[in-house]
Steps between C-alpha positions, in 0.01 A plus 500: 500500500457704783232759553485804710143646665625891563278674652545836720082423621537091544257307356261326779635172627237254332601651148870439592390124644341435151758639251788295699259206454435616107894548473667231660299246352602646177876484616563814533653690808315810653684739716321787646594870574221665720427821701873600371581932539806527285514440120881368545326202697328470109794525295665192693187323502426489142869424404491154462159364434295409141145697613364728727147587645391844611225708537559873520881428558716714229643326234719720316838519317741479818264179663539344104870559485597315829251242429759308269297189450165656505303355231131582564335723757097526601316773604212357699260728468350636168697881516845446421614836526766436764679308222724640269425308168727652262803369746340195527494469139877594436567273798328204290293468793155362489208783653163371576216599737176319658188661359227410648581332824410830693211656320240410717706655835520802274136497377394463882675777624383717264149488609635483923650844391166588315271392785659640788522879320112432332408439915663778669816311623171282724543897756090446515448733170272457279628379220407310113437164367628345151191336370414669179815726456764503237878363536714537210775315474852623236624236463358126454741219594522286733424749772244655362287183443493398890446873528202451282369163681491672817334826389219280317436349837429839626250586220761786347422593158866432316733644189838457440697632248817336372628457134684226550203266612183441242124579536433111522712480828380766670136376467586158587634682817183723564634786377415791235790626290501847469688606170764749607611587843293851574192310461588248815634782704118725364283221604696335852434634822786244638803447308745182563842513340655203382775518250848534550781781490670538188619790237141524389271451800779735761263841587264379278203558772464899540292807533306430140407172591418525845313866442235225298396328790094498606440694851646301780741309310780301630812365380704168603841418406618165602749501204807722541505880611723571174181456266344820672561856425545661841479849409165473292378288826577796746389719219130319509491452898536912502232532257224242639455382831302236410763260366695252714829280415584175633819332444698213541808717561616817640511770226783733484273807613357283815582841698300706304170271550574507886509807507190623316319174407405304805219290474576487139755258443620165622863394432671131594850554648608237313377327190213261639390315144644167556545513876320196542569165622304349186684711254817474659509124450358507198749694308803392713422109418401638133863679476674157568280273300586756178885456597504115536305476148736751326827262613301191456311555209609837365140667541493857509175616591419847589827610446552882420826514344644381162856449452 
């Protein structure tokens, strides 16, 4: 079996030294594809081999019909938007992702973003503290518990609001459920978005949410830009100078807040969630471990396609 690590941002070398250890001990072969600039050099690299390992590397219907042998491919990372899973699925190929193995990068940014804006960028200004103020968090997985561990370590007062999670868990986690989504966006001064992009969630964030917000308020997307409605945002920014955004990734109307936001705003040039050395070996050496136990043992954990 012979497995292929493609990735266009490589993985750092101690999460490549343990997955060849994980791999070959397993008997499988691992051949890598790094820092590569053309997708040809992907088409003839997936052609002959049984998996494949990426992280924000595109996996759609032209990578899936040169990949010939391709039996199972892992997303490691918890977003798995980069992979096209209704090919995969009429390829008869095997999608799964790593949830999990990054949230704590994630949850950590969140508040380096929130801390620098809250302090003035450290210029000298004056700025606020967190003890005693409210985070709401939409959206309560993985993410959004480390999100929540950190935030009761400042002394934040925290709700979250998601309907897929119960009551019980969110208490168990030190938070407050709040019953519908207006009421977390009402009571938060800080907002932290964690839930992915899909049909339902895409432009979900907008003017009538964000016009809720307490005096002050800011808003932090380390999920995916898609999720926010960028016309309602500049619509709100126009209306209230009070409110900040801080994201994980460029928006589309990154001009626009240059231009008449400054001070405002603080935007990653790329996305920074899992750029860590922790959660880059955790969910690389996670990736191969799920691949050797679906040949081996037919396990199919967190996968996110049905055939």
């Amino acid at each position: 079996m012979k497995i292929l690590i493609a990735t266009e941002k490589p993985f750092v070398p101690l999460a490549i030294r343990q997955i060849r250890e994980v791999t070959e001990a397993a008997g499988f072969n691992l051949v890598l594809l790094e820092s590569y600039t053309d997708k040809s050099e992907l088409l003839e690299a997936v052609s002959d081999v049984d998996a494949v390992i990426v992280r924000s590397d595109k996996i759609t219907s032209e990578v899936l019909d040169s990949a010939k042998k391709l039996k199972v491919v892992v997303r490691a990372g918890s977003g798995y938007d980069n992979i096209d899973i209704a090919s995969c699925t009429a390829h008869n190929v095997v999608a799964m992702n790593t949830p999990g193995q990054n949230s704590n990068a994630v949850a950590e940014l969140a508040f380096e973003l929130l801390l620098y804006q809250i302090r003035g960028g450290f210029t000298g200004k004056s700025g606020t503290e967190l003890r005693g103020k409210t985070i709401g968090l939409h959206a309560f997985g993985n993410v959004g518990k480390y999100v929540a561990d950190i935030a009761r370590g400042f002394g934040m007062d925290i709700y979250a609001y998601d309907p897929f999670v119960s009551e019980r868990v969110m208490k168990n986690n030190g938070a407050k459920q709040c019953i519908n989504i207006q009421e977390l966006y009402l009571k938060c001064q800080y907002i932290s978005i964690h839930m992915p992009s899909n049909a339902i969630t895409s432009k979900s964030i907008g003017y009538d949410l964000l016009r809720k917000m307490p005096q002050n308020a800011v808003l932090v997307n380390t999920a995916r830009k898609e999720v926010i409605d960028e016309e309602g945002l500049l619509k709100i920014f126009a209306e209230r100078s009070d409110i900040s955004y801080l994201s994980d990734i460029e928006p589309d109307c990154k001009n626009t807040f240059e231009e008449k936001y400054q001070g405002r705003f603080i935007f990653t040039s790329k996305k920074m969630g899992a750029q860590t050395e922790e959660s880059n070996i955790n969910a690389a050496v996670a990736a191969a471990r799920q691949i050797i136990d679906y040949f081996k043992n037919g396990k199919e954990k967190f996968r996110i396609n049905r055939l």
